[in-house]
C-alpha positions in Angstrom: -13.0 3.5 10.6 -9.3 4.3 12.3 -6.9 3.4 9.5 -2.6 3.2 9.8 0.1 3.8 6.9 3.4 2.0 7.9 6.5 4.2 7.1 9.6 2.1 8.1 12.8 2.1 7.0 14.4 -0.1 4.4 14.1 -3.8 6.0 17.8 -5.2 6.1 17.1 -8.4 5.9 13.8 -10.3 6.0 13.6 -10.8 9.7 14.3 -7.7 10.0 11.4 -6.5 7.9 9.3 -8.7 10.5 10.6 -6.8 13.9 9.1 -3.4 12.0 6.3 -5.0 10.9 5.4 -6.2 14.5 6.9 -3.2 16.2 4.7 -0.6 13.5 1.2 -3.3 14.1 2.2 -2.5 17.7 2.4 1.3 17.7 -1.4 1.0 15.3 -3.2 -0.5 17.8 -1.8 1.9 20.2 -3.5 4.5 18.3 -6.7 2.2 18.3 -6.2 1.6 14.2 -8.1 -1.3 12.6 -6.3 -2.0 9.5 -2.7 -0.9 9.1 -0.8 -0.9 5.5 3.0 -1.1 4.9 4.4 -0.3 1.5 5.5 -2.0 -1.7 7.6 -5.5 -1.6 8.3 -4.7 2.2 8.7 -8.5 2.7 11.4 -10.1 1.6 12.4 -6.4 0.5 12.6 -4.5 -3.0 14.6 -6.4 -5.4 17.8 -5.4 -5.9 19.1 -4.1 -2.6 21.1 -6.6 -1.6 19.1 -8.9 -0.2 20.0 -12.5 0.4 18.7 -15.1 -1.8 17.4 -17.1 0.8 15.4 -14.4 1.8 14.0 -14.7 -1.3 13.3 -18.5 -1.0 9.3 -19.9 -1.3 10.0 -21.7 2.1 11.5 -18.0 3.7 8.6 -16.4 2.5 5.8 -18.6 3.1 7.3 -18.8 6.6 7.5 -15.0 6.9 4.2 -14.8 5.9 2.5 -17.2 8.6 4.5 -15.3 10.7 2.7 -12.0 9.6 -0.6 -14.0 10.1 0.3 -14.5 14.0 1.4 -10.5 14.5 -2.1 -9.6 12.8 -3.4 -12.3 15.6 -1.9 -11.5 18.5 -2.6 -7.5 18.0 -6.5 -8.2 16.7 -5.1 -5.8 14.0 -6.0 -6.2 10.2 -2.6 -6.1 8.0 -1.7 -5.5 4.2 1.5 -6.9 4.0 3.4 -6.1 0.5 5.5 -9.1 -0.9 7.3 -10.8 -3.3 5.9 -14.2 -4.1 6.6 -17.4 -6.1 4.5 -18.0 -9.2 4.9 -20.9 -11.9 6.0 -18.2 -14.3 8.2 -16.1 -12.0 7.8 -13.7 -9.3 5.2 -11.5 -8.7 4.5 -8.4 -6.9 1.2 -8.4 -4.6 -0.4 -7.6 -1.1 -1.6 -10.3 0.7 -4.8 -9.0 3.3 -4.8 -10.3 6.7 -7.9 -10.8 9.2 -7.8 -9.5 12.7 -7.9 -13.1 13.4 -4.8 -14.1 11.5 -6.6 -15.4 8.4 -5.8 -14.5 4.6 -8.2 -12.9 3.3 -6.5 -12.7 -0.6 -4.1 -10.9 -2.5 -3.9 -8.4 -4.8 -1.3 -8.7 -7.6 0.4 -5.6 -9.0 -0.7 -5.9 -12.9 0.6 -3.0 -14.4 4.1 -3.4 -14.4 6.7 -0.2 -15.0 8.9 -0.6 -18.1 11.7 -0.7 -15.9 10.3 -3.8 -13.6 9.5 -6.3 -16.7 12.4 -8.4 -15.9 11.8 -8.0 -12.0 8.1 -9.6 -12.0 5.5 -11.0 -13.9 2.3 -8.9 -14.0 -0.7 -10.1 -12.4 -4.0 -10.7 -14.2 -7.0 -9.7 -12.0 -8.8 -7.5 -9.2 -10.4 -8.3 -6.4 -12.7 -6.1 -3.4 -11.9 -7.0 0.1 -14.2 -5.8 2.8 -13.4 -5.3 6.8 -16.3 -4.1 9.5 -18.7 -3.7 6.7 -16.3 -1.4 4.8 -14.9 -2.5 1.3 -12.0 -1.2 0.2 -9.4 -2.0 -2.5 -5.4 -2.4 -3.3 -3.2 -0.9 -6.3 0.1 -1.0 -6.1 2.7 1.8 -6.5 3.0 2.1 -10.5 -0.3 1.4 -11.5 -2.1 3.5 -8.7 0.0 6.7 -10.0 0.0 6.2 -14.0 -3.4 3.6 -14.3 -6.1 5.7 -12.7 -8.3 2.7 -13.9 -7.0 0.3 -11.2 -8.6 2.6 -8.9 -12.2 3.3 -10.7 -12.9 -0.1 -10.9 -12.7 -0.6 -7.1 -14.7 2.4 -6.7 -17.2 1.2 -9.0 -17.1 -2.0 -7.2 -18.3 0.1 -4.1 -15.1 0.2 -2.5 -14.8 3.3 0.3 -11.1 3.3 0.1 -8.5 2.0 -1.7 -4.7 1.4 -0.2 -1.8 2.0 -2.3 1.5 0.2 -1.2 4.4 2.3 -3.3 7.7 2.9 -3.0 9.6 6.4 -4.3 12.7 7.8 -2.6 16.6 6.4 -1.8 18.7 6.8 1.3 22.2 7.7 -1.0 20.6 10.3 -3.3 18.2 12.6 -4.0 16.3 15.7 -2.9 14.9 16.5 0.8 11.4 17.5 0.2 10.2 19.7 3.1 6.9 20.7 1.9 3.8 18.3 1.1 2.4 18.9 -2.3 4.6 21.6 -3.4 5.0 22.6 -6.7 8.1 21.0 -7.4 7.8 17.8 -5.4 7.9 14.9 -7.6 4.6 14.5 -9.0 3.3 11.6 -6.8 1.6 13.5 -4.1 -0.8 15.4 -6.6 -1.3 11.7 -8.3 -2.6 10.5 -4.9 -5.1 13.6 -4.5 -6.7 13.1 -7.9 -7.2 9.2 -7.6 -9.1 10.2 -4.3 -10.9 12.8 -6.1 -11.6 11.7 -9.4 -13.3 8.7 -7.9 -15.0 10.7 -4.8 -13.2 8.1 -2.4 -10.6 7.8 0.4 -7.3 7.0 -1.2 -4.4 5.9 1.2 -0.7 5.8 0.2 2.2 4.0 2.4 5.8 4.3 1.4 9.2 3.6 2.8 10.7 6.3 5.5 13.9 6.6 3.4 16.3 9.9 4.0 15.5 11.5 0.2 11.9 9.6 0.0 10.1 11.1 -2.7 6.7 11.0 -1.8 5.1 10.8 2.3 2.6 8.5 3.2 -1.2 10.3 2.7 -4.5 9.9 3.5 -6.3 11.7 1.0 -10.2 12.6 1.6 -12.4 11.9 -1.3 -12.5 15.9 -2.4 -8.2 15.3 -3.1 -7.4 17.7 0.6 -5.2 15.7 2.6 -6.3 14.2 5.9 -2.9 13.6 7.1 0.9 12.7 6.0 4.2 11.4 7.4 6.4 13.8 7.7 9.1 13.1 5.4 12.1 10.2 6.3 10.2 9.8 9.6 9.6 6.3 11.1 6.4 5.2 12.3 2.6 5.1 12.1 0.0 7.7 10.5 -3.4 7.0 11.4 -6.3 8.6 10.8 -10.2 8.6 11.0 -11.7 8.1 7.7 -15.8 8.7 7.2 -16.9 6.2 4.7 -20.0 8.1 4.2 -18.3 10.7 2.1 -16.7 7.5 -0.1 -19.9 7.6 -2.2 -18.2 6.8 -5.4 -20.1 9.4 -7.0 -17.6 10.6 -9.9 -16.1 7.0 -10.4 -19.7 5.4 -10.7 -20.8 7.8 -13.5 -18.2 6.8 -16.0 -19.7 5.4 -18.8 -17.5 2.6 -19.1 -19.9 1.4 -22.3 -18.0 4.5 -24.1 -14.5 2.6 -23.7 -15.3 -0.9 -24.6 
């Protein structure tokens, strides 16, 4: 399987988070990719950046979203597409999968919430295994795929060959311009990514915003932790990469004995 990570910039507006989201699906099937995965709350945008509030509306969204349904059509491309969305209890943070053929496929919710995002969203409840070509493959998002290495087994014990991780780390007013990958004193996200690959003995795939100090590049990590491929840091575009699901046996993550923990 040919897989895409999105790495646009900052959206500055809702529509305009839908012209990179078409113009990124566009460049993916360029490069023949059958899935592509943008990162965390790209649509209406991350809370608290300015956005307007009727980006933020159920209407704008649910619009934005069928619009995402029609891009994922008209390309024959499978999206993840990271948003906000409206709840009965407030707001929450999940990544709706999209068909080839424009249909919705489910969501995953973001359940494990960072101290600091309590008052942002409500935290989701449950997991789920989504499959594409005959490959399964799982979502955490940002938080809970660096600091809840659980999120991840249990999709890999649920036979999932890869499991994408829609994030966000960095700033374009502040920060530090990382130059190499994995190096000792990069933030600490990078060497999270290789162990959730490894630990598990599955792909793990990590999209993040292109921002000027981004903290952490979009990976594709194989399921011994090396690293297939990366963005290079603050650039805008696509990574895509071939991934061998016959090497995503699950091995390590299927011989926890979960009985122990209970």
């Amino acid at each position: 399987m040919k897989i895409a990570l999105a790495s646009p910039p900052f959206p500055k507006s809702l529509n305009d988070g839908l012209y990179w989201l078409d113009r990124l699906v566009k460049e993916a099937v360029v490069q023949q990719a059958e899935i592509i995965c943008f990162p965390e709350s790209f649509l209406p945008g991350y809370p608290g950046m300015g956005y307007a509030e009727s980006d933020r509306s159920p209407e704008s969204l649910k619009s934005a979203l069928d619009r995402v349904c029609a891009i994922a059509a008209e390309n024959s491309m499978a999206i993840i597409v990271p948003m906000d969305w409206h709840h009965a209890e407030g707001i929450m943070n999940l990544a709706y999968v999209i068909s080839n053929t424009g249909e919705i496929l489910g969501y995953q919710t973001k359940n494990q919430l960072d101290p600091t995002e309590d008052n942002i969203w409500i935290p989701g409840t449950e997991r789920s295994i989504f499959e594409l070509n005959g490959i399964k493959f799982g979502i955490t998002i940002c938080h809970e795929g660096f600091r809840y290495p659980e999120s991840v087994r249990w999709a890999a014990q649920h036979d999932a060959k890869i499991v994408f991780h829609p994030h966000f780390s960095g700033s374009n007013t502040y920060g530090i311009q990382l130059t190499e990958w994995g190096a000792k004193n990069n933030p600490y996200y990078e060497k999270a990514m290789m162990m959730r690959a490894m630990e598990n003995t599955i792909y793990f795939a990590s999209s993040n915003f292109a921002s000027v100090y981004t903290e952490s590049a979009s990976s594709i990590i194989a399921p011994d932790g090396s690293c297939v491929a990366h963005q290079t840091y603050g650039k805008i575009g696509v990574l895509v990469a071939d991934i061998d699901p016959k090497l995503a046996t699950g091995l390590l993550a299927k011989r926890f004995k979960n009985e122990l923990y209970s």
